[in-house]
C-alpha positions as CSV (number, residue, x, y, z in Angstrom):
1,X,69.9,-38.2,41.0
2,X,67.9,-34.7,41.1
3,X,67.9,-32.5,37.9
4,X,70.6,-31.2,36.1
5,X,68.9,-28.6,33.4
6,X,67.6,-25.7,35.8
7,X,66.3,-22.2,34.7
8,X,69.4,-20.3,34.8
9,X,72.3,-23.3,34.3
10,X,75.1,-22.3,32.1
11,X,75.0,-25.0,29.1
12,X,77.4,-25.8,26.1
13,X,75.7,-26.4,22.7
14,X,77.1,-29.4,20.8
15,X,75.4,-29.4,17.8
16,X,73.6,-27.6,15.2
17,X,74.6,-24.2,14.0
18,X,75.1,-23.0,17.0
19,X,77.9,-25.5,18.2
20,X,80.2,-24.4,20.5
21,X,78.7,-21.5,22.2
22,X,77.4,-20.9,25.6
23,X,73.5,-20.4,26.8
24,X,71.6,-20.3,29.3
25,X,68.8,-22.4,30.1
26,X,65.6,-20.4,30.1
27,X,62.8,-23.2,31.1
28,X,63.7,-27.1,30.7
29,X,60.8,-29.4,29.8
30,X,62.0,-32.9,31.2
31,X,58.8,-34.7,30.5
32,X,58.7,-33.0,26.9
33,X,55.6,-31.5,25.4
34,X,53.0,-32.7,22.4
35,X,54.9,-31.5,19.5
36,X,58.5,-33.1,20.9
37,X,58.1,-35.8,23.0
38,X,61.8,-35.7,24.7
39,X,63.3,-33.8,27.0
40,X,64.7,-30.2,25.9
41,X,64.9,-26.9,27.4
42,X,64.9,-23.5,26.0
43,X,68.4,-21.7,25.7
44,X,69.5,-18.3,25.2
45,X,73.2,-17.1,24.2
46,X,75.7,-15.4,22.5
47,X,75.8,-15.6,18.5
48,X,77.9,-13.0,18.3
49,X,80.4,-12.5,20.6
50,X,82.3,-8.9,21.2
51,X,85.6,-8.5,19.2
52,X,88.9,-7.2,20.2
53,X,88.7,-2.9,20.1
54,X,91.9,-0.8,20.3
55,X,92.5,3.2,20.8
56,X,93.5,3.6,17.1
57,X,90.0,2.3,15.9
58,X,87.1,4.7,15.3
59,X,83.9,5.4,17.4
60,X,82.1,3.4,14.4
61,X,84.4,0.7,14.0
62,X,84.8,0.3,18.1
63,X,80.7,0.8,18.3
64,X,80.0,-1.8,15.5
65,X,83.1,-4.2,17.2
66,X,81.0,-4.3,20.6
67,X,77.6,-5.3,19.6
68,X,76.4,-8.8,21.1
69,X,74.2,-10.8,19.1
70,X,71.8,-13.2,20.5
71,X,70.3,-16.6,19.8
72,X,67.0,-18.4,21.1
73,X,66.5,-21.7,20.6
74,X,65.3,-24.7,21.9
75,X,67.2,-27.9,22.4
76,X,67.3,-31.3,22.7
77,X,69.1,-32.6,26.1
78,X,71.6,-34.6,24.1
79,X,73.1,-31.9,22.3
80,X,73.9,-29.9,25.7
81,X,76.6,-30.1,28.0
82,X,75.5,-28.7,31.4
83,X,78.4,-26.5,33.0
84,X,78.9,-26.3,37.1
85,X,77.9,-22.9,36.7
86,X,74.6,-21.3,37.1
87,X,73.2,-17.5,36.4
88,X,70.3,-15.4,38.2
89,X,69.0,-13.3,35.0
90,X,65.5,-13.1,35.3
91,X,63.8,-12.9,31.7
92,X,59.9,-11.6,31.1
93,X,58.3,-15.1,30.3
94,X,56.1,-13.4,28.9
95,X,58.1,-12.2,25.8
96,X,61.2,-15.3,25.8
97,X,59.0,-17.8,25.5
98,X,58.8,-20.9,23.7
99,X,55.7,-19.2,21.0
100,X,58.3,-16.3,20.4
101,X,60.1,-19.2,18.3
102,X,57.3,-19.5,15.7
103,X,57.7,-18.9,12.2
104,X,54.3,-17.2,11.9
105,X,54.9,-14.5,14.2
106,X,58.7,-13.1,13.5
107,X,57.5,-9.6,15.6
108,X,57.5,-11.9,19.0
109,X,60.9,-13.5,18.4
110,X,62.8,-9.8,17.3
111,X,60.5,-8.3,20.5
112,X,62.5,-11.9,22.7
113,X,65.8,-11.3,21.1
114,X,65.8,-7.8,21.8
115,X,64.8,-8.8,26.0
116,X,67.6,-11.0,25.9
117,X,70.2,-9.1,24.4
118,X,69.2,-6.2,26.9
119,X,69.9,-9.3,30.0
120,X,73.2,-10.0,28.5
């Protein structure tokens, strides 16, 4: 059986805080790396989903009701659920990488979040 987590496969996250959304898989490590020693993949998606905006609303209220917010995250394979679908966004590596996601350097992950948000 080939490989189911692929840069650009449409996943569903089962657990954690962000349960229930939808990401996209950025780069999969199957073999897993030093520091986690199974396999998990790096996911992007929606926090924040768009909410409903009518005529009667304001520019402010409709401006504030459209904004997407972002997540970044890596994840174990267990707690995704690949979808059929699959997605050609291409991200800057070199920003939405897995060092954007360290504590020490919180300039990196805004600079990521802010090149994902501008994909989705």
């Amino acid at each position: 059986m080939g490989k189911i987590m692929k840069a650009g496969k449409v996943v569903l996250v089962l657990s954690g805080k962000y349960a229930g959304r939808k990401g996209i898989v950025i780069k999969n490590y199957d073999e897993g790396t030093t520091e986690r020693q199974y396999g998990h993949a790096l996911i992007a998606g929606v926090d924040k989903y768009p909410l409903k905006v009518t005529r009667k609303m304001g520019k402010k209220k409709q401006s504030n009701r459209s904004k997407v917010k972002p997540f970044l995250k890596t994840y174990n394979y267990s707690h995704l659920m690949p979808t059929r679908y699959s997605v050609e966004l291409n991200f800057d590596k070199t920003n939405v990488n897995k060092d954007a996601l360290k504590q020490s350097d919180i300039a990196k992950k805004k600079k990521a979040l802010r090149e994902v948000k501008a994909r989705f």
